[in-house]
N, C-alpha and C positions, 0 to 999 in steps of 0.2 A: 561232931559233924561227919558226913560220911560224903566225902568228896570223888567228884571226877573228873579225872585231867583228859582231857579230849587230843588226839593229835600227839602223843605224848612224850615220843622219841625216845631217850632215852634217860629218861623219867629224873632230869634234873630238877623240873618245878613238883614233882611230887616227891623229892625227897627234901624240898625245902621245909612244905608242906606238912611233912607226916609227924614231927612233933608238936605238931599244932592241934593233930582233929585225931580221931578214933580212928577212920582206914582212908586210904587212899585207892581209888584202880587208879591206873594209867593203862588209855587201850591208844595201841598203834598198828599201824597195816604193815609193819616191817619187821620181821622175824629180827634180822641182824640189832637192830636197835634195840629190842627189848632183851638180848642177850646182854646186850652190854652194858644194861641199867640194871638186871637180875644182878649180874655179878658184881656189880658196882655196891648195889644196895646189901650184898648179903654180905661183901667184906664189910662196908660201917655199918654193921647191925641193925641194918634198919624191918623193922617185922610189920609195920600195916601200911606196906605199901604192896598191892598185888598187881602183875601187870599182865594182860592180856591181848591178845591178837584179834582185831576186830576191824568194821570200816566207820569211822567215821559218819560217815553220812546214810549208815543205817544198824545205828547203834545196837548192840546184843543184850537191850536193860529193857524190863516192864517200864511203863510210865511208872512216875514218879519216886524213882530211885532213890536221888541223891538230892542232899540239901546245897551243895553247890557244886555247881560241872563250868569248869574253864578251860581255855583254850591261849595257849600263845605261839605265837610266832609260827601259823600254820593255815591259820584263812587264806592267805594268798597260793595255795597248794590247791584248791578246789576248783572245781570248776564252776559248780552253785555254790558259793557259802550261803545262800536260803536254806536248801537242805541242810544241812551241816547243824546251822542255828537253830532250824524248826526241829531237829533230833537231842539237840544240846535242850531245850524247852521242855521237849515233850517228858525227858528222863527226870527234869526236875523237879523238886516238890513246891507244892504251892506256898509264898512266902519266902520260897529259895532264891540263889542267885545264880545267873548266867553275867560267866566273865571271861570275855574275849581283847584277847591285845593281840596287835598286829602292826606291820613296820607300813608307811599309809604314805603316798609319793606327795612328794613337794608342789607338786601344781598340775592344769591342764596339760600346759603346753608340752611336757618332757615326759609324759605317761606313755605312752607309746614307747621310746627311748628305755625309760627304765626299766617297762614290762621286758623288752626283748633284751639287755645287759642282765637281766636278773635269770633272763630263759637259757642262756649263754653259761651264767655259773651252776645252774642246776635247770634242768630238761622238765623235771617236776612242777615248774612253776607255771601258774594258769594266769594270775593278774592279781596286782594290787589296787586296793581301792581307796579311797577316801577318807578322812576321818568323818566329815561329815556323812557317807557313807556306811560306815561300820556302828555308827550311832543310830540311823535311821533302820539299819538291819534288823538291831536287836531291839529297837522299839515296836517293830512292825513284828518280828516273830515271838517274843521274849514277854514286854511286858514295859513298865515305869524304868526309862533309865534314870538311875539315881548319881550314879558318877561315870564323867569322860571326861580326861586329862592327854593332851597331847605332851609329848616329850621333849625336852629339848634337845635339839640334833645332837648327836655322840659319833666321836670320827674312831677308826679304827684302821691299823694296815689293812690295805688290797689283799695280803698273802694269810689272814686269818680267815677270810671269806670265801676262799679257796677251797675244793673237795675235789675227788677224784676223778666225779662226774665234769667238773670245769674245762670249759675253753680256754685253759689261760693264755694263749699267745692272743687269741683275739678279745678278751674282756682289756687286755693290760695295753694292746695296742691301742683300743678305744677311747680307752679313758688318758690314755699319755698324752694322745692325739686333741681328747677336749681338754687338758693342761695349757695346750701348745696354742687353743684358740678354737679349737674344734667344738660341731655342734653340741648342747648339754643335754647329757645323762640323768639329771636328777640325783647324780650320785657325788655329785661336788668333789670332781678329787682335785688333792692338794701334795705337794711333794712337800715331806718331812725336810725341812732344812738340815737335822744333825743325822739323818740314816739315809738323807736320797731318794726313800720309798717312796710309792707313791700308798696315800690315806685317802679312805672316801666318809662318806658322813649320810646316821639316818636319822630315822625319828620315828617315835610307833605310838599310838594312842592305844590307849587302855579305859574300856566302858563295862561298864555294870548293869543289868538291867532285873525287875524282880520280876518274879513268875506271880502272877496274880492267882 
């Protein structure tokens, strides 16, 4: 298979990947990232993984490139994820698969809430959407979805979610604040009893859809 990791950062899921199929791309619009998955990949020997500088949402491939192009943990960075899917399609071979996973908010009512706590730890952030949502996406641009599994919530400390670009006096005063009884986040945080911390919790569906 000649795979393509969409959104690719720092080309973790393509080097999970790259014993599996013949080549991988990983394209990302971030210089710095793709340095640090180059150097990573070439200390563990890894040889068909290529990664390139590209956008996203107007891919640098002839149609029908790849017999599978996916994407994680990066849909909520767009501003169309249509684009994005209808480019993830178009590069695919007919038969092939599009597969997108993305962290997908816990309900109506706290969407608003988590969009702007999530805009707080990274500036990059456009909106999260739906699981039902992200299934509807790729049936509409994509083709037959064949598999969608929601996750079950996974908590994690506050301070791994953390990046340079973060607010943290104001993400951690938020969330201390909905500990204490304050409005919900969506991000369910909960203080560690034996570290203190405070832990927040998500959950991300992952859909399949084939290219007709």
């Amino acid at each position: 298979m000649i795979v393509l990791d969409v959104a690719c950062g720092a080309a973790h899921v393509a080097e999970e990947l790259a014993p599996h199929v013949r080549q991988v791309i990983g394209l990302d619009l971030t210089p710095d990232l793709l340095r640090l998955g180059a150097d990573r990949l070439r200390e563990a020997g890894v040889g068909n993984v290529l990664l390139q500088e590209g956008n996203a949402a107007d891919l640098p491939f002839v149609d029908q490139s790849f017999d599978l192009v996916l994407c994680r943990s990066a849909l909520h960075h767009f501003r169309s994820p249509s684009d994005m899917v209808r480019e993830m399609a178009r590069v695919c071979r007919p038969g092939g698969r599009v597969v997108v996973s993305d962290m997908v908010v816990p309900n109506a009512e706290v969407k608003e809430a988590f969009d702007d706590v999530h805009r707080r730890l990274d500036p990059s952030h456009m909106g999260v959407l739906f699981g039902e949502e992200i299934v509807a996406l790729l049936a509409h641009e994509v083709g037959r979805v064949s598999f969608a599994e929601l996750s079950d919530p996974f908590r994690l400390p506050l301070d791994h979610i953390f990046s340079d670009v973060s607010d943290r006096p104001w993400v951690s005063a938020a969330l201390a604040a909905e500990v204490e009884g304050g409005p919900p986040s969506g991000f369910a945080p909960q203080v560690d009893p034996e570290t203190g911390s405070l832990t927040v919790s998500f959950s991300s569906v992952t859909v399949h859809a084939t290219r007709p």
